[in-house]
C-alpha positions as CSV (number, residue, x, y, z in Angstrom):
1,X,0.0,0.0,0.0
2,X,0.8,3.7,-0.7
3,X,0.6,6.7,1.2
4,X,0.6,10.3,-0.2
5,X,2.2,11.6,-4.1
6,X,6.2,10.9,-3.1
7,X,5.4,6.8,-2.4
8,X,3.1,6.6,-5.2
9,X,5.8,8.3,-7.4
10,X,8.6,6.6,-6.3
11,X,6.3,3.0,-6.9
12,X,5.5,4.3,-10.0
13,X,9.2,5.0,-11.0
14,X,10.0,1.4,-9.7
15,X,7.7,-0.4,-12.3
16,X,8.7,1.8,-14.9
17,X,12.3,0.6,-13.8
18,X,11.2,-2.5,-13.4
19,X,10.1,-3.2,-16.8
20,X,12.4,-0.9,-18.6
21,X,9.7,1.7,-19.9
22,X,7.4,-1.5,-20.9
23,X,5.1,-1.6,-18.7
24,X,1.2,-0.3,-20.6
25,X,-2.5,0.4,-19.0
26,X,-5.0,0.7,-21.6
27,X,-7.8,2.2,-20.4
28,X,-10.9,0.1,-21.8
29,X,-13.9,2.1,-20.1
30,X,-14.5,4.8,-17.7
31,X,-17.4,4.6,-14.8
32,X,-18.4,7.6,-12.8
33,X,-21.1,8.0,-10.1
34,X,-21.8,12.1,-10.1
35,X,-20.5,11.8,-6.6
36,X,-16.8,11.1,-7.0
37,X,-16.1,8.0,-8.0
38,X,-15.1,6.9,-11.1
39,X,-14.1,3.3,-11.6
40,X,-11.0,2.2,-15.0
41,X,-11.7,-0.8,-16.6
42,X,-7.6,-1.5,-18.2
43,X,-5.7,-4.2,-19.8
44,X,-2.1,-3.8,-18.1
45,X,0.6,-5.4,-19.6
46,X,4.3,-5.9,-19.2
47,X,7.5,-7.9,-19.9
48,X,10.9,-7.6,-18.3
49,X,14.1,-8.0,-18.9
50,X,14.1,-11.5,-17.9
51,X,11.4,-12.5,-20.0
52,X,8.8,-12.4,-17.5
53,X,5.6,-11.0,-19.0
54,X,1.6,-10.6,-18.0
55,X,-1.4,-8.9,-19.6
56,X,-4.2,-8.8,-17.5
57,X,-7.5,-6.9,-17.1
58,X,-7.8,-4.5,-13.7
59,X,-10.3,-2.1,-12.3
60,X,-9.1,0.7,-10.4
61,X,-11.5,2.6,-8.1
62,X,-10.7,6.1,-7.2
63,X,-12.3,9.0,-4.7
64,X,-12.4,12.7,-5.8
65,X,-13.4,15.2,-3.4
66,X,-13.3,18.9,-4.0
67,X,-10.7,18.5,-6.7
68,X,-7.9,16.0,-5.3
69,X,-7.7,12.4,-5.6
70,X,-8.4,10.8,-2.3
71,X,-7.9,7.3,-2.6
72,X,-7.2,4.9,-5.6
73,X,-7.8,1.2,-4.9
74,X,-7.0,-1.7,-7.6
75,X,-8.2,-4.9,-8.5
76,X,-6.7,-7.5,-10.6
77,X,-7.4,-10.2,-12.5
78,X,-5.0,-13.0,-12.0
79,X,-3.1,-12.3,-8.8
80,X,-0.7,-15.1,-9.1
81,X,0.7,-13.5,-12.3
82,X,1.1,-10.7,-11.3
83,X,2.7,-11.8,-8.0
84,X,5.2,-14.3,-9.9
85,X,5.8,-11.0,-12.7
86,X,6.9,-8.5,-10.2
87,X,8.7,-10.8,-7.8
């Protein structure tokens, strides 16, 4: 879990390290309520160095309040995968 813009940017510069610039969320569809939340339907994708790839579907589910993101929650499809990719 990640706490505040510097973790979330530094996790977000580990992937990108990670994968060597090759890691891709597609957005596939956008949700919103009319009451701040909007939910991304995505295909992510990677590979590594290694060889290690994945492409799976996730959902991420964020919080807007007065103009600031307040919380971003995600769900994935195929947690092993993923696990075994970014181990």
């Amino acid at each position: 879990m990640h706490h505040g813009s510097n973790e979330i940017m530094a996790y977000l510069a580990e992937s990108a390290q990670l994968t060597v610039g090759m890691l891709r969320a597609v957005p596939q569809s956008f949700m919103a309520d009319g009451k701040g939340r909007v939910s991304v339907l995505a295909q992510v994708s990677g590979t590594r160095p290694d060889g290690r790839a994945f492409d799976n579907p996730q959902i991420v589910l964020g919080t807007i309040d007065r103009g600031r993101v307040r919380s971003i929650d995600q769900f994935i499809g195929g947690p092993a995968a993923v696990a075994a990719f970014w181990a």
